[in-house]
VOMAR-218286 format. One record per atom (N, C-alpha, C): z, y, x; atom name; residue number from 0. Coordinates in pm, whole numbers, plus 50000, padded with zeros to 5 digits. Layout:
REC      pz      py      px   atom   seq
REC       Z       Y       X     CA   NUM
...
This chain:
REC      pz      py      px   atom   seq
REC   63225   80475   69258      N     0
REC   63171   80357   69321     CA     0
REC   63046   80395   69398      C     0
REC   63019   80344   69531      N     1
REC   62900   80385   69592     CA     1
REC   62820   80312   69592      C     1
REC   62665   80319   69651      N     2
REC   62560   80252   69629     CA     2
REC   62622   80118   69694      C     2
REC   62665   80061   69763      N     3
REC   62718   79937   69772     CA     3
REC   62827   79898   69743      C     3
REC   62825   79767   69664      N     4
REC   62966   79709   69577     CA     4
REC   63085   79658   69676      C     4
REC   63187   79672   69626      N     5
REC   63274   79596   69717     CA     5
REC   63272   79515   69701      C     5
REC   63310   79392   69831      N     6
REC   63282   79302   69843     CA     6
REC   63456   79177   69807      C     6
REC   63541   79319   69759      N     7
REC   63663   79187   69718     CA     7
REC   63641   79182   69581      C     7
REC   63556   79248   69444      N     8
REC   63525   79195   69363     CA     8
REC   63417   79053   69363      C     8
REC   63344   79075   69429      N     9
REC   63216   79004   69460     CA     9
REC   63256   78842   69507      C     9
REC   63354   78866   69562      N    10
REC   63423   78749   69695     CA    10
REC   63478   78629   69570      C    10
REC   63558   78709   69484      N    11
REC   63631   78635   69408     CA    11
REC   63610   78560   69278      C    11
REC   63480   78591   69229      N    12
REC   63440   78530   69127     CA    12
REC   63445   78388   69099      C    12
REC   63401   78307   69202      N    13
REC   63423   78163   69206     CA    13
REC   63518   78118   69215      C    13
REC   63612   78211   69204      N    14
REC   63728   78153   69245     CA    14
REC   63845   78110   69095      C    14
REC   63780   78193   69013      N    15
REC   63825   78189   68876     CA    15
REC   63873   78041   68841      C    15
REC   63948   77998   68781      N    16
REC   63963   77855   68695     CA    16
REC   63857   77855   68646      C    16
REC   63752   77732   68641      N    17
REC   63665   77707   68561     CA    17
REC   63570   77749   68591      C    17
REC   63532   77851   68672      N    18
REC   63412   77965   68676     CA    18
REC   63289   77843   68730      C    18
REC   63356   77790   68824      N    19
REC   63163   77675   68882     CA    19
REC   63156   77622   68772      C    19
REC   63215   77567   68712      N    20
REC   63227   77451   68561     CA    20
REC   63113   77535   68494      C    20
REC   63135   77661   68457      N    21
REC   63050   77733   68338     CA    21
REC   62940   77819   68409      C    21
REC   62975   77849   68560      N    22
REC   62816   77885   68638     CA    22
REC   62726   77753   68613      C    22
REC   62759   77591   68649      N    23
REC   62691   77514   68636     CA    23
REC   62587   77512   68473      C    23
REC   62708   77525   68415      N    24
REC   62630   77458   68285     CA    24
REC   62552   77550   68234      C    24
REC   62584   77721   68299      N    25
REC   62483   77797   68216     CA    25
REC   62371   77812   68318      C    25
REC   62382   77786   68457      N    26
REC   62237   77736   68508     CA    26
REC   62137   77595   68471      C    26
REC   62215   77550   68410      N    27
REC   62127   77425   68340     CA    27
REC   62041   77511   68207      C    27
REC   62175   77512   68120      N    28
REC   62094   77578   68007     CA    28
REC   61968   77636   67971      C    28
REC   61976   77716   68088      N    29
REC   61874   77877   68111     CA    29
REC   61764   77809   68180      C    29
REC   61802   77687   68269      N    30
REC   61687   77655   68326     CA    30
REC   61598   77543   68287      C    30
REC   61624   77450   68205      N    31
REC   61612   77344   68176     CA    31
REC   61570   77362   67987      C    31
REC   61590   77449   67962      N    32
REC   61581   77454   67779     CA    32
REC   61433   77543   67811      C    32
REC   61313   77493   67719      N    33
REC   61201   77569   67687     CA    33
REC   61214   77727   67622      C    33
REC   61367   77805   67599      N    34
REC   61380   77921   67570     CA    34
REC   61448   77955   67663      C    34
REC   61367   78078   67726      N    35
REC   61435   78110   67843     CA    35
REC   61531   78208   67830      C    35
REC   61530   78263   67732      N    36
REC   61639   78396   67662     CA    36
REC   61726   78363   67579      C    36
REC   61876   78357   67597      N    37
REC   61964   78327   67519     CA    37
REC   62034   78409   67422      C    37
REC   62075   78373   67348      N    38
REC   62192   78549   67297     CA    38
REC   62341   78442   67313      C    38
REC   62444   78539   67317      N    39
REC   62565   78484   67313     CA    39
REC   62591   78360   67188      C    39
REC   62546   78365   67078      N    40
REC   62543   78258   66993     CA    40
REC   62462   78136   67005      C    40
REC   62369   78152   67088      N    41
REC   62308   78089   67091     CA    41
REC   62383   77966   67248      C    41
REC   62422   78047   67279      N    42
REC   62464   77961   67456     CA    42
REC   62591   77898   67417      C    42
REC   62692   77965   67272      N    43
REC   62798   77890   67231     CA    43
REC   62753   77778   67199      C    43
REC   62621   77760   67094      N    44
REC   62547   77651   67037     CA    44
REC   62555   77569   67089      C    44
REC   62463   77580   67208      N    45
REC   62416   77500   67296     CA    45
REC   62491   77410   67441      C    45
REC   62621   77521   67437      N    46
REC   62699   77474   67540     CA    46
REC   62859   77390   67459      C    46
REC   62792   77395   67321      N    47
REC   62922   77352   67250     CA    47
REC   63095   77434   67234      C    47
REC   63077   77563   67257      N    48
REC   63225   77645   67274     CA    48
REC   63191   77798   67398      C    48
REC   63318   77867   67369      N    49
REC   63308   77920   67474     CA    49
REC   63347   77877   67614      C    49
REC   63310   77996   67711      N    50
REC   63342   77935   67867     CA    50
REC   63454   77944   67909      C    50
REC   63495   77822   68001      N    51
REC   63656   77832   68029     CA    51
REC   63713   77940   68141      C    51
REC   63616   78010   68209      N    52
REC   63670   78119   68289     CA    52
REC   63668   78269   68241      C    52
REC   63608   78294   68096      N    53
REC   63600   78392   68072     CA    53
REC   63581   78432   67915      C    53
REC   63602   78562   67838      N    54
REC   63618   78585   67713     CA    54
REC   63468   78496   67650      C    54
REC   63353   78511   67726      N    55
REC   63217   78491   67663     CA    55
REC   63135   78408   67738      C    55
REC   63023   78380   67708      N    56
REC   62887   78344   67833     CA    56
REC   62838   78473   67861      C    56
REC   62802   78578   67812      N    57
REC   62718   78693   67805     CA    57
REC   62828   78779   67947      C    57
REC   62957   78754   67949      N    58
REC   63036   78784   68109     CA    58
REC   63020   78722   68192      C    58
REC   63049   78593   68140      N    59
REC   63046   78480   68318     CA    59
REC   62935   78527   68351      C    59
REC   62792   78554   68280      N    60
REC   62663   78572   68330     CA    60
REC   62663   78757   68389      C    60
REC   62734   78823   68357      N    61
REC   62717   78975   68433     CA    61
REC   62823   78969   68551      C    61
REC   62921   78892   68550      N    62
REC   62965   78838   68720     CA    62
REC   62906   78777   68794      C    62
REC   62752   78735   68791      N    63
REC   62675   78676   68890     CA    63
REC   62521   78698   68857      C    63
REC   62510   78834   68893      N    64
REC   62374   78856   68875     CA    64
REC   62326   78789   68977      C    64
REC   62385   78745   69055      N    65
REC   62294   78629   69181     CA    65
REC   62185   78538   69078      C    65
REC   62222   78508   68968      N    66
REC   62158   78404   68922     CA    66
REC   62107   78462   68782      C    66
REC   62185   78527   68668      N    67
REC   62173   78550   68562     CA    67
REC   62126   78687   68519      C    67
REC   61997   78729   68445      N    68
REC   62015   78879   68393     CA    68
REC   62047   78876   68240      C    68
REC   62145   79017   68157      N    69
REC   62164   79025   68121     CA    69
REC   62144   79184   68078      C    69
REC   62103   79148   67939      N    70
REC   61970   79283   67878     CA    70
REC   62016   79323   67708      C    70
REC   62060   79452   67742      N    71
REC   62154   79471   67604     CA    71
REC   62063   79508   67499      C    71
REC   62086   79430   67369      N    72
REC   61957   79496   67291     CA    72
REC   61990   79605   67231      C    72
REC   61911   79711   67185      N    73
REC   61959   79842   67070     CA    73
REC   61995   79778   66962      C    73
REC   61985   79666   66946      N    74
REC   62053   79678   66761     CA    74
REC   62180   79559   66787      C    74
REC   62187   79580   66923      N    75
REC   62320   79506   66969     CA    75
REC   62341   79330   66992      C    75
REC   62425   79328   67042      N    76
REC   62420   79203   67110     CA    76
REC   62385   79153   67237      C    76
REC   62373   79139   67348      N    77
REC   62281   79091   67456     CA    77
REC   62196   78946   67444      C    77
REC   62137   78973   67540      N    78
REC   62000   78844   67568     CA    78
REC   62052   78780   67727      C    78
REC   62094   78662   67774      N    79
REC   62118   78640   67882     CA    79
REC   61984   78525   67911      C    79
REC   61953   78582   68057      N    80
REC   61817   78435   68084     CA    80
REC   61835   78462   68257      C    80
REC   61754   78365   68320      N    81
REC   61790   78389   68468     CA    81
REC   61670   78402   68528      C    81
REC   61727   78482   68648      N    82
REC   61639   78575   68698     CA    82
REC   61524   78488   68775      C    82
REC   61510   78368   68827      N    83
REC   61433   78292   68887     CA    83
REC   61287   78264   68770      C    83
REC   61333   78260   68656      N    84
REC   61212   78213   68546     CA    84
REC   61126   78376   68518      C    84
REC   61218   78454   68564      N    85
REC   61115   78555   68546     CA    85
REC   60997   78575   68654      C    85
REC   60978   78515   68796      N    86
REC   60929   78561   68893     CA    86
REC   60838   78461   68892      C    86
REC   60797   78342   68849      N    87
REC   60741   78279   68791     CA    87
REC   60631   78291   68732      C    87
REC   60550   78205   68767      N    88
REC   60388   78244   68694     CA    88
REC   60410   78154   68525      C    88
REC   60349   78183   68397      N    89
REC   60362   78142   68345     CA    89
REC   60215   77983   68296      C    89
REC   60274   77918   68277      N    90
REC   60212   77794   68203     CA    90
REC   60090   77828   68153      C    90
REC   60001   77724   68089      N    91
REC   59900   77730   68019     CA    91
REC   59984   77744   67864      C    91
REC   60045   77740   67841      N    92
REC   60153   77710   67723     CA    92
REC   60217   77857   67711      C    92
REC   60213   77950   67787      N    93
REC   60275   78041   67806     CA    93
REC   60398   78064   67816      C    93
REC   60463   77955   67897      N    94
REC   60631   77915   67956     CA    94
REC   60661   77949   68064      C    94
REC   60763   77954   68097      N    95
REC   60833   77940   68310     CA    95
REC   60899   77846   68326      C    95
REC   60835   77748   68361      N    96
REC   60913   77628   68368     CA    96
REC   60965   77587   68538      C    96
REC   61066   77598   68536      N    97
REC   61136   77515   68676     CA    97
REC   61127   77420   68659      C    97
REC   61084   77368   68787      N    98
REC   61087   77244   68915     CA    98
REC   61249   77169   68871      C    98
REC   61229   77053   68836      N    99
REC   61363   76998   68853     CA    99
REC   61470   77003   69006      C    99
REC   61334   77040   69101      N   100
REC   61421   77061   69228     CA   100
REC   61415   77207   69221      C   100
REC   61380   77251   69225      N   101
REC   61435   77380   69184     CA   101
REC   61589   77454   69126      C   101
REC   61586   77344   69027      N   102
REC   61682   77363   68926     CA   102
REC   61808   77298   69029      C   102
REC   61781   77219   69106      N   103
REC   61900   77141   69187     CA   103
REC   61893   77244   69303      C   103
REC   61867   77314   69346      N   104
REC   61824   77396   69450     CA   104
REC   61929   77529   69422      C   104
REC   61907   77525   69300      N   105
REC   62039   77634   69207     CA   105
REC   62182   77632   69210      C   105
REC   62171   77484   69125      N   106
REC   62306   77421   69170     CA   106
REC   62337   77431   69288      C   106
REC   62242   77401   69381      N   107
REC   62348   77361   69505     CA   107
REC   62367   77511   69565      C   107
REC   62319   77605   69519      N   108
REC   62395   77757   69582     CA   108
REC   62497   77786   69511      C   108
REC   62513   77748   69412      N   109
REC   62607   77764   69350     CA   109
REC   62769   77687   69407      C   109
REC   62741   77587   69387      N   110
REC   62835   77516   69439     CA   110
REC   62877   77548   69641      C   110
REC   62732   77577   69663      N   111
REC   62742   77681   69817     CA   111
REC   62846   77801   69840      C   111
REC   62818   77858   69690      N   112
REC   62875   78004   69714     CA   112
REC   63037   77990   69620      C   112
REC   63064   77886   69573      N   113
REC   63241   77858   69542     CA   113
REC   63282   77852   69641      C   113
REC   63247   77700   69722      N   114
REC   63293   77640   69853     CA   114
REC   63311   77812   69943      C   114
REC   63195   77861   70021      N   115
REC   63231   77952   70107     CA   115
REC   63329   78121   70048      C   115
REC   63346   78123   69917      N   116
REC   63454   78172   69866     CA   116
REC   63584   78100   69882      C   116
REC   63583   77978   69832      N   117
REC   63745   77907   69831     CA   117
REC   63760   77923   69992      C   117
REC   63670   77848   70062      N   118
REC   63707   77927   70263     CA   118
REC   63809   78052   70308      C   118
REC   63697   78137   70233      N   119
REC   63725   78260   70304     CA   119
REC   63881   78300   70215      C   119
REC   63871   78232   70116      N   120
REC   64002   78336   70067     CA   120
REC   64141   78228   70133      C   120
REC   64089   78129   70196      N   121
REC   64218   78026   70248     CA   121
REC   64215   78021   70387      C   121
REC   64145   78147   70479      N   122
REC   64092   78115   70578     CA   122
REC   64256   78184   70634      C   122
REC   64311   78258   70634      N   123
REC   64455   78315   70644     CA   123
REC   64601   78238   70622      C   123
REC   64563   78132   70536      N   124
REC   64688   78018   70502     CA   124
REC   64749   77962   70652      C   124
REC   64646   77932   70723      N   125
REC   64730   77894   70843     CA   125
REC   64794   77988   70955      C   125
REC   64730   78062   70909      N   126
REC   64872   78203   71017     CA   126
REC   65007   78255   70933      C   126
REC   65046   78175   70836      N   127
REC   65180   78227   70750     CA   127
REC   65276   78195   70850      C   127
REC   65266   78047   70868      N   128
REC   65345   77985   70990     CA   128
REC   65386   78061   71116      C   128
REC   65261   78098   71145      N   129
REC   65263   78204   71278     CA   129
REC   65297   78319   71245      C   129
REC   65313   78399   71137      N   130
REC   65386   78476   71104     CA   130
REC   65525   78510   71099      C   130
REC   65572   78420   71018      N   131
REC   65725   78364   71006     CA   131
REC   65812   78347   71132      C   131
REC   65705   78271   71200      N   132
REC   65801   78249   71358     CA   132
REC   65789   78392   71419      C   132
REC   65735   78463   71426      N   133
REC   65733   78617   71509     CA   133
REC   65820   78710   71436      C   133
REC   65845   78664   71301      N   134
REC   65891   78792   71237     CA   134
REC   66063   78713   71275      C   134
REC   66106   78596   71260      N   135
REC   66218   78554   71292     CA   135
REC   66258   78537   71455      C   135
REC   66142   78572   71543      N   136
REC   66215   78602   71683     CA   136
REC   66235   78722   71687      C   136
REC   66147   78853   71644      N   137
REC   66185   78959   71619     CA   137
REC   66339   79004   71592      C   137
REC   66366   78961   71424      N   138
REC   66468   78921   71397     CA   138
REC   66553   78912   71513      C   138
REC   66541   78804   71587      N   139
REC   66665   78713   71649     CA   139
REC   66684   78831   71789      C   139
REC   66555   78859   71828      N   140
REC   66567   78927   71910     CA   140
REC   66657   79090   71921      C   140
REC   66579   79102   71837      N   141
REC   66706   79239   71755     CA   141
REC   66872   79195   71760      C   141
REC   66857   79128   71671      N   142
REC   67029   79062   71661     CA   142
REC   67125   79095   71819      C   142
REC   67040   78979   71891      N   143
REC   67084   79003   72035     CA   143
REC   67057   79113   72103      C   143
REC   66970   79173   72102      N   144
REC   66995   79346   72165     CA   144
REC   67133   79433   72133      C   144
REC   67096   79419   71988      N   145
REC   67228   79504   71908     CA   145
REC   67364   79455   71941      C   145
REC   67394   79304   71984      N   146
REC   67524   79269   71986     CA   146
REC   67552   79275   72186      C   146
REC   67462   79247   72245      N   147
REC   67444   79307   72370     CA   147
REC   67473   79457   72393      C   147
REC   67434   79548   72368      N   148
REC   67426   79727   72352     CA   148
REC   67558   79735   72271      C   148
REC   67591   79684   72206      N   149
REC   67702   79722   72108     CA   149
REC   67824   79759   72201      C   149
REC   67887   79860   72195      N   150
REC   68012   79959   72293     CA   150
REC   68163   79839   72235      C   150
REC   68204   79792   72323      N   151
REC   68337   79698   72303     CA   151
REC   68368   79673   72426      C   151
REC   68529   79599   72468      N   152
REC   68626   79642   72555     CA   152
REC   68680   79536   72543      C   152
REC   68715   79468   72713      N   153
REC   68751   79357   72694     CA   153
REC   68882   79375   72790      C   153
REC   68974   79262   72677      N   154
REC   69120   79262   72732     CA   154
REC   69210   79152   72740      C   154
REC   69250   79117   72882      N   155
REC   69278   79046   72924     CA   155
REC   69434   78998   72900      C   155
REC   69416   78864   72863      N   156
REC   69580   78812   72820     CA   156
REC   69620   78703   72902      C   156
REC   69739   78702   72890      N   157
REC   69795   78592   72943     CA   157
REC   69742   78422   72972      C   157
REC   69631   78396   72883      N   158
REC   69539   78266   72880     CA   158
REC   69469   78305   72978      C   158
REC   69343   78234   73016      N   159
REC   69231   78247   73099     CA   159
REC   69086   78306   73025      C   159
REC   69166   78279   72862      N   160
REC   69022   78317   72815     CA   160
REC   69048   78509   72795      C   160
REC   68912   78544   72808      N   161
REC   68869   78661   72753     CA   161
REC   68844   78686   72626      C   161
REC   68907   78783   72552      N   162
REC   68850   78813   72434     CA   162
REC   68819   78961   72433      C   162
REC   68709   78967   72352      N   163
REC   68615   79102   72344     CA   163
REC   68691   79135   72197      C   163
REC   68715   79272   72204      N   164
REC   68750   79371   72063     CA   164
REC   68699   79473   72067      C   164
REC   68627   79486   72007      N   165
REC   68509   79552   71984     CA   165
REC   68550   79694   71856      C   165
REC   68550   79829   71959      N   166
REC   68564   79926   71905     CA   166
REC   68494   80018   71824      C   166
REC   68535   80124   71706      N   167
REC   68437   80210   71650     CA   167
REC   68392   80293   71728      C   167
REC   68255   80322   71699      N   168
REC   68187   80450   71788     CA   168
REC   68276   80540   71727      C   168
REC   68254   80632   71814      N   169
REC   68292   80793   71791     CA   169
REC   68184   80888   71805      C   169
């Protein structure tokens, strides 16, 4: 893999069943709860179950480091929290607290970056059509070359009509 990722893993994430459903709710979580560090038990807790696009929360969150970091501890387990509360000055309280617009500011990239995924991966649906018809004049066109070019001998009978009998190559 080289210093830059490809971009058909990257493209497709939103595209998952469920995946905005559980990007949403674990950008609430992370942003909106006074603990900004989660562990996987803790985001089941809190989100009531696991996520519907994927084995865990501690994955849905390492498919979009756009929003989420995820920090493996030595005595195991990970810590998931998002990356916006870290850049953040902290409180008199010693917190990172987001802006409720902020927090909607999230959402709405989120829901930004499904939408211009579901686009791009449907942006090709309308040339199937245009496909089909070229590959079936092709087709048709062939047909008629071949039966045009085709070596046959025509012989004349007693009617007016012509009939073609059409011989083996040699």
């Amino acid at each position: 893999m080289g210093l830059i990722p490809s971009r058909r893993v990257e493209d497709r994430q939103y595209l998952k069943v469920g995946r905005l459903a559980d990007v949403l709710a674990l950008l609430q979580v992370l942003a909106l709860d006074p603990y900004s560090h989660r562990s996987e038990d803790g985001l089941q807790s809190e989100l009531q179950g696991p996520p519907k696009s994927e084995k865990d929360w501690t994955a849905v969150a390492k498919e979009h480091p756009e929003f989420f970091r995820v920090k493996v501890k030595q005595e195991g387990g990970s810590s998931v929290s998002l990356i916006a509360r870290h850049v953040l000055p902290k409180t008199e309280q010693g917190t990172r607290e987001l802006s409720p617009e902020f927090v909607g500011q999230l959402i709405t990239s989120a829901v930004d970056l499904h939408d211009r995924q579901l686009k791009r991966n449907e942006r090709w649906t309308y040339l199937v059509p245009i496909w089909v018809a070229l590959l079936a004049g092709i087709f048709t066109l062939g047909t008629a070359l071949v039966t045009l070019w085709s070596p046959h001998t025509v012989v004349r009978g007693s009617t007016d009509c012509d009939q073609t009998i059409r011989t083996p190559a040699k």
